[in-house]
KEPA-825120 format. One line per field, with one value per residue: x, y, z of N, C-alpha, C, CB in turn. Coordinates in steps of 0.1 Angstrom, whole numbers, always signed. Each point is the difference from the previous one (the first is absolute). Glycine has a CB too. Example, Ala and Ser with C-alpha at 12.3 -4.5 7.8 and 13.67 -1.06 7.14 Angstrom:
n_X: [+132	+15]
n_Y: [-57	+23]
n_Z: [+78	-19]
ca_X: [-9	+9]
ca_Y: [+12	+11]
ca_Z: [+0	+0]
c_X: [+9	-8]
c_Y: [+12	+11]
c_Z: [+0	+8]
cb_X: [-19	+12]
cb_Y: [-12	-6]
cb_Z: [+12	-22]
//
This chain:
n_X: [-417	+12	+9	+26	+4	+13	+16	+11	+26	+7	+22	+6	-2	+15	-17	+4	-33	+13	-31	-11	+9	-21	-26	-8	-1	-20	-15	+5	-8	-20	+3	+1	-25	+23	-33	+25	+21	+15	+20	+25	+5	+23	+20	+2	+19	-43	+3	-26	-17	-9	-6	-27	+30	-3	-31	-8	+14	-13	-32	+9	-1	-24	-25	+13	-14	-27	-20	+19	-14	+21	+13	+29	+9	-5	+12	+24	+10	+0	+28	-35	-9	-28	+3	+10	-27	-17	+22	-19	-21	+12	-16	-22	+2	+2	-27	+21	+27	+11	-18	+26	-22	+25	+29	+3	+28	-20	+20	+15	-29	-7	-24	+3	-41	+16	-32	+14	-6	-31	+8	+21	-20	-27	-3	+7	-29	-27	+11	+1	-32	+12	-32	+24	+8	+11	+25	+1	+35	-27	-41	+16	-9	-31	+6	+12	-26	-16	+16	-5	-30	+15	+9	-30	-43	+21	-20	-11	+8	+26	+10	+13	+30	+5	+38	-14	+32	+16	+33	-17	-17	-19	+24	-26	-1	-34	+7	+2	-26	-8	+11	-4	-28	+0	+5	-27	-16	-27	+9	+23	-6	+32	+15	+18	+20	+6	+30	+12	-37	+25	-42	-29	-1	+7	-24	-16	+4	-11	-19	-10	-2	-19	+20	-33	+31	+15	+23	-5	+18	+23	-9	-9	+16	+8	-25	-30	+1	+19	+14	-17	+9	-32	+22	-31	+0	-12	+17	-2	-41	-4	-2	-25	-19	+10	+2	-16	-9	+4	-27	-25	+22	-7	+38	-31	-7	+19	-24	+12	+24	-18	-26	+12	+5	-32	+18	-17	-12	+32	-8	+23	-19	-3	-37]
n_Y: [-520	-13	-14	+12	-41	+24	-32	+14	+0	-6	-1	+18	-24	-8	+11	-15	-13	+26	-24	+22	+29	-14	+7	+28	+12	-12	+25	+23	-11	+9	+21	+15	-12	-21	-15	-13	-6	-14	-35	-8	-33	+26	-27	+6	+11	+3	-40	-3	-24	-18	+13	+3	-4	+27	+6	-9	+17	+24	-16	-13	+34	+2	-33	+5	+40	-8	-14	-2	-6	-26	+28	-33	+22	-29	+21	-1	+9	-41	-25	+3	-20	+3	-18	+34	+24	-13	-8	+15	-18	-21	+32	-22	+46	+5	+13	+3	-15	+32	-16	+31	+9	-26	-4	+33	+5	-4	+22	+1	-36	-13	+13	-20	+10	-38	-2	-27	+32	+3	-30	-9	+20	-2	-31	+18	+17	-18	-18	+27	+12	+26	+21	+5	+29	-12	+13	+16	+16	+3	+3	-21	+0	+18	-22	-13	+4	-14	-15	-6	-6	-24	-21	-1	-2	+22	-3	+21	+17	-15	+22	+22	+3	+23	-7	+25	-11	-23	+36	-9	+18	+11	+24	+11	+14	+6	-12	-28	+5	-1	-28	-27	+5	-8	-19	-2	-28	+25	-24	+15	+6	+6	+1	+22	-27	+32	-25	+34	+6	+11	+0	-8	+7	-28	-2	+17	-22	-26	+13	+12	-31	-20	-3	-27	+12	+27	-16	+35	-20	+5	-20	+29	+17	-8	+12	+0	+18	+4	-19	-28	-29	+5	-2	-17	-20	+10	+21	-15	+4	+38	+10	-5	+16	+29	-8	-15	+25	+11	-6	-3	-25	-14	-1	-26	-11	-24	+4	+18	-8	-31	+13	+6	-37	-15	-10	-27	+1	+0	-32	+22	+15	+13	+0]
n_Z: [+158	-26	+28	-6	+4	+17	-19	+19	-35	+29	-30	-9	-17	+38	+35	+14	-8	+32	-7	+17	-33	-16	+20	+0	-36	+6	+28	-15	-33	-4	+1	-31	-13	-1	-3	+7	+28	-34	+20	-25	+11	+18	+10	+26	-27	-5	-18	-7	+19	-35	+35	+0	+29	-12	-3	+25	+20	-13	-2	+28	+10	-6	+18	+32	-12	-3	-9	-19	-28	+10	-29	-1	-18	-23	+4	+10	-18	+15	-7	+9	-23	-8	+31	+12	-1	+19	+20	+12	-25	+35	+22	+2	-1	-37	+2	-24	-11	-10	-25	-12	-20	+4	+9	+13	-25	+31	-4	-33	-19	-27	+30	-11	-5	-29	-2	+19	+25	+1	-1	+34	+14	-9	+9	+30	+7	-4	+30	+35	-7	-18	-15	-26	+20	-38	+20	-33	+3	-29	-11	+0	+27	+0	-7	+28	+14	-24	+2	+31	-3	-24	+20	+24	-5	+21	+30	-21	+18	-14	+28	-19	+23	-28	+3	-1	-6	-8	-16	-26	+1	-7	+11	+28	-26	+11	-25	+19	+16	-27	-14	+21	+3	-30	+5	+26	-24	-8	+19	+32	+32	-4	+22	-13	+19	-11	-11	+21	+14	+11	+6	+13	-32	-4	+34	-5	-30	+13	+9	-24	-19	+26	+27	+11	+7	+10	+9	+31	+9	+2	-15	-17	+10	+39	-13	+21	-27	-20	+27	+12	+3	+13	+30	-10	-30	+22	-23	-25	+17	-3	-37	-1	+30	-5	-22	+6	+9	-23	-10	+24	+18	+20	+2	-13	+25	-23	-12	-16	-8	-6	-13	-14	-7	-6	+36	-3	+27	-5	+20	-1	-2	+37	-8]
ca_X: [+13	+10	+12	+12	+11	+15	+9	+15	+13	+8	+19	+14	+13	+9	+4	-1	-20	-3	-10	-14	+0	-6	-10	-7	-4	-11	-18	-6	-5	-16	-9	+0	-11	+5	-7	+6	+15	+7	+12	+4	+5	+14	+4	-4	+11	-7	-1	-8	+5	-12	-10	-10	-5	-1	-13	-10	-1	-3	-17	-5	+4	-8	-12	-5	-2	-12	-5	+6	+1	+14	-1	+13	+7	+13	+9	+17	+11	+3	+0	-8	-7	-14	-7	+9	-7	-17	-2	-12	-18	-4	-6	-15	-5	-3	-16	+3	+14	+5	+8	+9	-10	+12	+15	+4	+14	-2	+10	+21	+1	-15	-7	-3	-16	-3	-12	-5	+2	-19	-13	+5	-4	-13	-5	+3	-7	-15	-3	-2	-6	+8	-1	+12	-5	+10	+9	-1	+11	+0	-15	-3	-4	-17	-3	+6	-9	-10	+5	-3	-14	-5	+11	+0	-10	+0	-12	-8	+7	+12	+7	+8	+6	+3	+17	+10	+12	+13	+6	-11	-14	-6	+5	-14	-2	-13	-2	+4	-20	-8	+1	-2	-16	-4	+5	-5	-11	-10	-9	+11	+2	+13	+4	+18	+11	+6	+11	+11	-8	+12	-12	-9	-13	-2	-12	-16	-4	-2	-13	-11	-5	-6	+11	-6	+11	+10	+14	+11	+10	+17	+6	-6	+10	+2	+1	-8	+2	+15	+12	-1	-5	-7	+8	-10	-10	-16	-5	+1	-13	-7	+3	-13	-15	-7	-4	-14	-11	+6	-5	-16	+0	+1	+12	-5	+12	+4	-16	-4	+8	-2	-6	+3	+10	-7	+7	-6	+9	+10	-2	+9	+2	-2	-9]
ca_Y: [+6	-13	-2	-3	-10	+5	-12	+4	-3	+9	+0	+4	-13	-2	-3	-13	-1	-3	-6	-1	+15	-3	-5	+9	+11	-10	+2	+17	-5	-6	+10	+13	-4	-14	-12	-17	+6	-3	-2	-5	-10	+6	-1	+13	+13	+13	-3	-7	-19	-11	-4	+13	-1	+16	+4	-5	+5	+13	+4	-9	+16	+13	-1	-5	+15	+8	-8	+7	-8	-9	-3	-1	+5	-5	+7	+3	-5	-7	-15	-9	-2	+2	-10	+1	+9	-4	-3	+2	-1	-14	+7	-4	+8	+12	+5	+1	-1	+8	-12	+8	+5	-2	-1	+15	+3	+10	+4	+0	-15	-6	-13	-10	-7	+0	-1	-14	+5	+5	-10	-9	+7	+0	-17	-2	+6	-5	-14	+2	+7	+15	+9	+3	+16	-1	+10	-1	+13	+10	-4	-17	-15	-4	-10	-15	-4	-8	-10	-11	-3	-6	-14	-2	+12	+8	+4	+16	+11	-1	+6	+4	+10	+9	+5	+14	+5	-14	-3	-11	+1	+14	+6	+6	+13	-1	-5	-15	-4	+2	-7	-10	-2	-9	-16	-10	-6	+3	-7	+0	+15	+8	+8	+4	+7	+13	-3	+11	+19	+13	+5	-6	+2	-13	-5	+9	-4	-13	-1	+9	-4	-15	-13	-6	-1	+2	-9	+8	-5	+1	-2	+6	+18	+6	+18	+9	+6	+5	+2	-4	-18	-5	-10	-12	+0	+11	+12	+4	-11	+11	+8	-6	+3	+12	+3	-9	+13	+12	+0	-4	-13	-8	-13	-10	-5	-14	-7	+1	-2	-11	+4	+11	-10	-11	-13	-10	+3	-4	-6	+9	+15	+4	+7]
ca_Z: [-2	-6	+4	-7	+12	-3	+4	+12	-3	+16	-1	-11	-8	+3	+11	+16	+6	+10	+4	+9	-2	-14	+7	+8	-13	-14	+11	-1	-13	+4	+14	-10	-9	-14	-5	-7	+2	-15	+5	-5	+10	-1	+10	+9	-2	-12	-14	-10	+8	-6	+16	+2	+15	+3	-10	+6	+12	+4	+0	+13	+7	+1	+1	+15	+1	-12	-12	-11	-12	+0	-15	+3	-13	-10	-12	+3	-14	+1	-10	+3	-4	-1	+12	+11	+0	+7	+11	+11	-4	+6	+15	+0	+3	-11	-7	-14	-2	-13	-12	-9	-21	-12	+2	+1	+9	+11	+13	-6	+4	-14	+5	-13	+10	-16	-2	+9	+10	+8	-1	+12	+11	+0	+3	+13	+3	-6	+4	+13	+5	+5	-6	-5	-4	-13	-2	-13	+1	-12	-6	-4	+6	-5	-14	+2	+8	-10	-8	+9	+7	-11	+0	+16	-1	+5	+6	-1	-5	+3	+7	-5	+8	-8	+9	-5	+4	+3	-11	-7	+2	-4	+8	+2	-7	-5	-10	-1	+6	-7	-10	+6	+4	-11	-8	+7	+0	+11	+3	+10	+7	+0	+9	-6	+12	-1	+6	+4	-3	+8	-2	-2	-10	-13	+3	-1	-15	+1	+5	-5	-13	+1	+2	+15	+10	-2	+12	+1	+13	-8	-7	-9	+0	+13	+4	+4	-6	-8	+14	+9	-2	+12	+4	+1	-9	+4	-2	-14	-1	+8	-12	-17	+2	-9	-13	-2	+6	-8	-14	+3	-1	+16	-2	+1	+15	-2	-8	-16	-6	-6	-9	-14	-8	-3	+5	+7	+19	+3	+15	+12	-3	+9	-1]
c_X: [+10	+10	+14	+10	+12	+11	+9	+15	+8	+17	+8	+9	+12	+5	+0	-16	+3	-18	-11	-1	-10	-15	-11	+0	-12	-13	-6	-4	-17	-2	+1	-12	+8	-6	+9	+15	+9	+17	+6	+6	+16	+4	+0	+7	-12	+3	-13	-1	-15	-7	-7	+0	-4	-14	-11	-3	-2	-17	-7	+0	-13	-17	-2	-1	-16	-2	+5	-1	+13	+1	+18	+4	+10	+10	+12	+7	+11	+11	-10	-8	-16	-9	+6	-5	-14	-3	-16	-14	-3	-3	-11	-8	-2	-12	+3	+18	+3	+2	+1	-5	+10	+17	+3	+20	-8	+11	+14	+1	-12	-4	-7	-16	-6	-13	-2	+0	-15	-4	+5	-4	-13	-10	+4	-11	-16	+1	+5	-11	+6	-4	+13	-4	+14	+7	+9	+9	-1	-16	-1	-2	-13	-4	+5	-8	-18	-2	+0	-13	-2	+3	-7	-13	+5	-16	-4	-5	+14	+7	+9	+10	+11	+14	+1	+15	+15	+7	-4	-8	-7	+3	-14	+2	-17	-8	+4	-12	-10	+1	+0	-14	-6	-2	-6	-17	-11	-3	+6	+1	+13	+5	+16	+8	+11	+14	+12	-7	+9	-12	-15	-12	-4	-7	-14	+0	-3	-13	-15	-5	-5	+8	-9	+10	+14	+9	+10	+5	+12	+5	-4	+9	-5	-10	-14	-3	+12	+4	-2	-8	-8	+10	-9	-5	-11	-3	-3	-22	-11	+1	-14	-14	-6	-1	-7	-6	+1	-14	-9	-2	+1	+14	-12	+4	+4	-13	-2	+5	+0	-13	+0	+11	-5	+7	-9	+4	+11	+1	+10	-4	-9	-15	-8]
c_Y: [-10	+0	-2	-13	+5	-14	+8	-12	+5	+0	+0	-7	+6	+5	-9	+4	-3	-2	+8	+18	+0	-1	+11	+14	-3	+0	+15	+6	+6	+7	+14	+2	-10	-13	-15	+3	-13	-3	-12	-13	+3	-10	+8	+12	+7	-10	-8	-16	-7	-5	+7	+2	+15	+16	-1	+4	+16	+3	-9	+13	+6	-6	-3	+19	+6	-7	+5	-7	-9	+0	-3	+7	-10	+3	+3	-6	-11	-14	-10	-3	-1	-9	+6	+15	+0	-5	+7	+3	-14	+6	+0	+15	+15	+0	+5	+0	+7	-11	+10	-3	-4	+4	+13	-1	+9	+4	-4	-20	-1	-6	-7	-8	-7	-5	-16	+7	+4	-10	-14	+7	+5	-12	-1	+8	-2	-14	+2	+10	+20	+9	+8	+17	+0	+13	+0	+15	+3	-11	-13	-7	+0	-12	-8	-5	-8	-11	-10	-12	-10	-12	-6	+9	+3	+1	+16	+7	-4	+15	+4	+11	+3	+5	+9	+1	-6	+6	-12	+2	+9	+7	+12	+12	+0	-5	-15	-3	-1	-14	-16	-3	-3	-10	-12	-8	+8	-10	-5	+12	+0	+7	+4	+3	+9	-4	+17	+11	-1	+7	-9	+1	-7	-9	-1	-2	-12	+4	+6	-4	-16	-12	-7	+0	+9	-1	+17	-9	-4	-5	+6	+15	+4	+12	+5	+13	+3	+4	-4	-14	+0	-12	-15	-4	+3	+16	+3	-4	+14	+14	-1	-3	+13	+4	-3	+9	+11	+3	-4	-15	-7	-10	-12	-8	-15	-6	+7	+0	-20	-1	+4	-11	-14	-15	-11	+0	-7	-9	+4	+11	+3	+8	+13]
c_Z: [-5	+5	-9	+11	+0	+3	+0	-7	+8	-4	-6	-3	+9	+16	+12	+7	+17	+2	+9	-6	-9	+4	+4	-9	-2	+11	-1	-17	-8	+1	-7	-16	-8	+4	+0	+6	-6	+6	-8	+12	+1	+11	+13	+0	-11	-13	-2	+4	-6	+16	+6	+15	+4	-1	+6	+15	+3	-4	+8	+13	+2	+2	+11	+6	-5	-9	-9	-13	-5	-16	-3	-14	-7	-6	+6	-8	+8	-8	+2	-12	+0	+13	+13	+3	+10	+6	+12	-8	+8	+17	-2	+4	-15	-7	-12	-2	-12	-11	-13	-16	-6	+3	-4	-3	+9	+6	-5	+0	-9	+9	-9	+4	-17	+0	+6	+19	+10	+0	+9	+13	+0	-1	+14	+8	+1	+8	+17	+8	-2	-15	-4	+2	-12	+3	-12	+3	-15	-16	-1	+10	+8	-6	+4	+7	-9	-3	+11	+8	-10	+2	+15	+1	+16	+7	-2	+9	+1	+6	-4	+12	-10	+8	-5	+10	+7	-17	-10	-2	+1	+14	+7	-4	-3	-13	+3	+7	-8	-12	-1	+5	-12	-5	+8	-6	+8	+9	+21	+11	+6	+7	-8	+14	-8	+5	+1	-1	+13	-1	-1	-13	-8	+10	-1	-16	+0	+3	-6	-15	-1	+6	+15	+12	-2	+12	+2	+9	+1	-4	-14	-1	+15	+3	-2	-13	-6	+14	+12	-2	+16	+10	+4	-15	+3	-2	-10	-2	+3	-14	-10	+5	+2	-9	-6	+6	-6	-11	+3	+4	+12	-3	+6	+11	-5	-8	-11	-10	-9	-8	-12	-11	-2	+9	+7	+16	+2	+13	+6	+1	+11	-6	+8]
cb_X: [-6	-6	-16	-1	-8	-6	-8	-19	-5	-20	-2	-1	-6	+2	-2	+33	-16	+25	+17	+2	+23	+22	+17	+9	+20	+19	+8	+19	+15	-3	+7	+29	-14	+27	-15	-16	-5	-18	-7	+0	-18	-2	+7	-7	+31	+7	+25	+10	+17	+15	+13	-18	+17	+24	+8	+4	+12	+29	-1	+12	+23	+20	-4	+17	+28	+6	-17	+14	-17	-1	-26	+3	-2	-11	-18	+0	+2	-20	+24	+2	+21	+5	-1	+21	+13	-6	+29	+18	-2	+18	+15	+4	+11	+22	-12	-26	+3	+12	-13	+21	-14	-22	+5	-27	+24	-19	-18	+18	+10	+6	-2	+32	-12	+23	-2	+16	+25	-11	-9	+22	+21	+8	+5	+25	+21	-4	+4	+22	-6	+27	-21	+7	-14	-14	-1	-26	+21	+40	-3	+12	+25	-2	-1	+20	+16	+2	+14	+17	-11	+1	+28	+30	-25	+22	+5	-5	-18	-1	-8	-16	-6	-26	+15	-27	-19	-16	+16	+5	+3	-21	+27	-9	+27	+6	+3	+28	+2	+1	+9	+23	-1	+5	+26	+15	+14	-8	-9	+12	-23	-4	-16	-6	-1	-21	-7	+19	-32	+30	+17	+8	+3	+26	+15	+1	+13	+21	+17	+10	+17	-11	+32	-16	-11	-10	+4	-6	-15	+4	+6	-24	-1	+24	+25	+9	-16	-4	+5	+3	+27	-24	+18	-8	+9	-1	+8	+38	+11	+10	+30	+19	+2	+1	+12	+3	+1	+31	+15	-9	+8	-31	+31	-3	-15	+16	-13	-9	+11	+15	-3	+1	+20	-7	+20	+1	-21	+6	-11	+19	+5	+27	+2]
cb_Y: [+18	+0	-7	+32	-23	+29	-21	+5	-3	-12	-5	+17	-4	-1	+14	-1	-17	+12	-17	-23	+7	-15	-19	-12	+3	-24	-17	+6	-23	-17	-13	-3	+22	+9	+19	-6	+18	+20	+10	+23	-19	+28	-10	-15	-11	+30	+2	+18	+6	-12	-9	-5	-21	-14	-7	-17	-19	+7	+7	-30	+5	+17	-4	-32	+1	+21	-7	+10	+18	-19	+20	-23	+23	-6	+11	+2	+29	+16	+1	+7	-3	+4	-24	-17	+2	+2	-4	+12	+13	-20	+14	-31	-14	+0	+6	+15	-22	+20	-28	-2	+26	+6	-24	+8	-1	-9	-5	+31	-6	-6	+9	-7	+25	-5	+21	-24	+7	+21	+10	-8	+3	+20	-14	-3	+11	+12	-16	-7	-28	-11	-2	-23	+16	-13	+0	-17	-6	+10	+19	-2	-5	+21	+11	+3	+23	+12	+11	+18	+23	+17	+11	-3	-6	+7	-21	-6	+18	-21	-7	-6	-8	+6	-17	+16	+14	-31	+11	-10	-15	-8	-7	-12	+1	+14	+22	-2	+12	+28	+22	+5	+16	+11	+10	+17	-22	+15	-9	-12	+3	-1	-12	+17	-23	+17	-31	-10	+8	+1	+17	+1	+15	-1	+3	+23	+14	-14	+0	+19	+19	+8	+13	-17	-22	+12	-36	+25	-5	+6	-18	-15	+12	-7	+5	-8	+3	+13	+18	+23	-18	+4	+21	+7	-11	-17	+5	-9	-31	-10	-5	-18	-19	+4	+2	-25	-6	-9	-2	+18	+2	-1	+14	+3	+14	-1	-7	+9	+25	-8	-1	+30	+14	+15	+16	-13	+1	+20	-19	-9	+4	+0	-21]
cb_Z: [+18	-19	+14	-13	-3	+10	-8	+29	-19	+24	+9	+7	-33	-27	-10	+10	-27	+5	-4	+30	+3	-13	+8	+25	-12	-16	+22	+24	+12	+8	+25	+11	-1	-5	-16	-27	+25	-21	+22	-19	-7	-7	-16	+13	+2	+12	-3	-19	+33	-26	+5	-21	+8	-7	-17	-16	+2	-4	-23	-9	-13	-20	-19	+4	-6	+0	+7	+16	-5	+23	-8	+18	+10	+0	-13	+21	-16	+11	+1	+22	-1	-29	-15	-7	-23	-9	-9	+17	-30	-19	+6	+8	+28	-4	+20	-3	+10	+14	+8	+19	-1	-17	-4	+23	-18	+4	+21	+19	+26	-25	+19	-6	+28	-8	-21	-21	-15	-8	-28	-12	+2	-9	-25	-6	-7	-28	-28	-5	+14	+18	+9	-20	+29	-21	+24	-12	+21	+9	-13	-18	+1	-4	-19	-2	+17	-7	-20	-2	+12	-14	-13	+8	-20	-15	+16	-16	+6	-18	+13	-23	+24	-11	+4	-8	+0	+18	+15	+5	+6	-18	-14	+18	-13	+13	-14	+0	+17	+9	-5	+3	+18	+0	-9	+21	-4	-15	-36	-19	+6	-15	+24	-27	+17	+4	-11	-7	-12	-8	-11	+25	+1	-19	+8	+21	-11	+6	+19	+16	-9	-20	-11	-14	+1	-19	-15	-4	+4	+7	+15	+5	-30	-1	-8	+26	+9	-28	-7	+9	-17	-17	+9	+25	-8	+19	+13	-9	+14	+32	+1	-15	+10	+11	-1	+1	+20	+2	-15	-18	-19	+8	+8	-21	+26	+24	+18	+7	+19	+16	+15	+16	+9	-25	+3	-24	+12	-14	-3	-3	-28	+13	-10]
//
């Protein structure tokens, strides 16, 4: 039966972390089914920060709870810079890391991910061991990704995470999925996040057209259904595992998830 990984994006840009709470989501989380769990290096008001104490300490938190796929994130719209970006890939516990296809307007702002930018963070990533998952908000930078393997080889299969619906970007609709699924490299495997769904069916289309991963959780979008948010991320976790069952499928657990992402072993990391 073909597993699906679910990654947990638990925190909504710009709110305050309370730690052991965060901790004790990202477990029941787990125990619901999510696999990987996707965190930015914030402060404890929630911004954006080149210091990972806060990052570390909270996956130091959630792994004395549970097992889980430690995946950090280089992206956010930010002044930071690209070294300043990839800090926490020097957390000897991260297993995979987001690394950005290219330069958007998002959301009424320019992020900026230029082609020295991938093939820096994707050397940072290959020479710690850490499996990349590319995150790509509109066709072209597929091809950048190409371009980038060409300069910086790339470990195969390469990991695509498909955005929809960021002002700027492909927006979820079926024709864009479709037309995006297209472009993906056969030889690659793909997941999609649904940024501000309010519904579930661009998930079930993903899924139903092959996606391995898909990121929900609030920093993504709250909501259960049109008109109703969740006040946990285990419920949003408890949502999408029935839809997975639904459609014949299974949520993957940590291990298999690493299986599926080909990660190496980690000597911290909780097993």
């Amino acid at each position: 039966m073909r597993k699906i990984i679910i990654s947990l994006a638990p925190v909504k840009a710009g709110t305050p972390i309370d730690i052991p709470a965060l901790a004790e989501d990202v477990k029941k989380s787990v125990e619901a089914g999510a696999a990987m769990c996707h965190l930015h290096c914030r402060l404890p008001d929630g911004s954006l920060t080149p210091d990972t104490k806060a990052f570390e300490e909270s996956f130091e938190e959630i792994l004395r709870r549970t097992d889980v796929v430690v995946q950090a994130s280089t992206g956010g719209i930010s002044n930071m810079t690209i070294e300043e970006r990839c800090r926490p890939l020097a957390y000897p516990r991260v297993e995979s890391a987001s690394l950005n296809g290219g330069s958007t307007n998002l959301n009424g702002a320019l992020y900026i991910n230029t082609d020295s930018d991938m093939d820096y963070c994707a050397r940072q990533c290959y020479e710690r061991g850490i499996i990349p998952e590319v995150e790509v908000f509109d066709i072209g930078m597929l091809y950048n990704i190409e371009r980038s393997a060409a300069r910086t080889p790339y470990r195969r299969p390469i990991f695509y995470n498909l955005v929809f619906g960021h002002q700027g970007g492909m927006q979820p609709d079926m024709t864009c999925l479709t037309a995006f699924r297209s472009a993906v490299p056969g030889d690659a495997r793909w997941g999609v996040t649904h940024y501000g769904r309010d519904n579930w069916d661009f998930l079930a289309g993903a899924m139903a057209l092959g996606a391995s991963i898909v990121r929900i959780g609030f920093e993504d979008s709250a909501y259960l259904a049109p008109g109703e948010q969740a006040q946990y991320n285990h419920q949003v976790v408890e949502r999408l595992v029935r839809l997975i069952h639904a459609m014949g499928l299974e949520a993957a657990t940590p291990a298999e998830a690493r299986q599926i992402l080909g990660t190496l072993p980690k000597g911290g990391a909780s097993r």
